[in-house]
N, C-alpha and C positions, 0 to 999 in steps of 0.2 A: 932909527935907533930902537932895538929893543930895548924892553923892560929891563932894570938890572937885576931885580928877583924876582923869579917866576916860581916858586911853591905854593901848588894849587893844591884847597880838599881837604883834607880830614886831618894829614899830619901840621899844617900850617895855621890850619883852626886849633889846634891843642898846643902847637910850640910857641902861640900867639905871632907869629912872624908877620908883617906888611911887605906887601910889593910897593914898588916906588916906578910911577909909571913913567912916560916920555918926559911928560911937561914938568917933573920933578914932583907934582902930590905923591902925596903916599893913602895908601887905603887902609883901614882899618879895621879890625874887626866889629863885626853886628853882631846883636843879642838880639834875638825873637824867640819865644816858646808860644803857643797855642795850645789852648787847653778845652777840650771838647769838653762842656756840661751836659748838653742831651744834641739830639740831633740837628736841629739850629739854635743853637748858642753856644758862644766860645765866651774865653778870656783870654783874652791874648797880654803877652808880657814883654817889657821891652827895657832896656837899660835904665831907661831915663822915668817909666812909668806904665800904668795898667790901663787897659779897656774891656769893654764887655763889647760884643759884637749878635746883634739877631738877627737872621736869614728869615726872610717869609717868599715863598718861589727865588724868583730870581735877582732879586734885591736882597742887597744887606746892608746894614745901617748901624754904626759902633756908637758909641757913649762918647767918642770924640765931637761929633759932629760930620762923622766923613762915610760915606759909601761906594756901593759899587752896584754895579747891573750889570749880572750875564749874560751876554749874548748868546754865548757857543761853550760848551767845554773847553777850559782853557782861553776866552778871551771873554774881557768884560772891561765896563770901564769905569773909571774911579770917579766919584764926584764929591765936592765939598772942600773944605779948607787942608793945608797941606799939616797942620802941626795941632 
């Protein structure tokens, strides 16, 4: 059984619409913005609340409590608590 709405992208993000999948959830949209302060350091923005995040090589490590390690362009891995 397909999805019964499939409006993907930019017009779906603005008309706020949700797809409603097989198993009957519905998805919702996400709020993220990232905000570059110098070349490693962000603040990043989120519905519910704020983080500061610092890059030193290829670790990074936010004001959450949560990071990541680069392995490769495009793939790294997260570590630390989810919330």
């Amino acid at each position: 059984m397909a999805p019964r709405c499939r409006l993907v992208g930019v017009a779906g993000a603005l008309l706020g619409l949700q797809s409603t999948t097989t198993e009957g959830t519905s998805h919702g949209l996400v709020f993220r913005k990232r905000i570059r302060l110098g070349a490693n350091e962000t603040v990043n923005l989120s519905k519910g609340a704020a983080s500061a995040a610092k890059r030193v090589g290829q670790v990074t490590v936010n004001s959450r409590g949560r990071g990541s390690i680069r392995i490769l362009p495009g793939l790294s891995v997260r570590l630390g608590r989810r919330w």
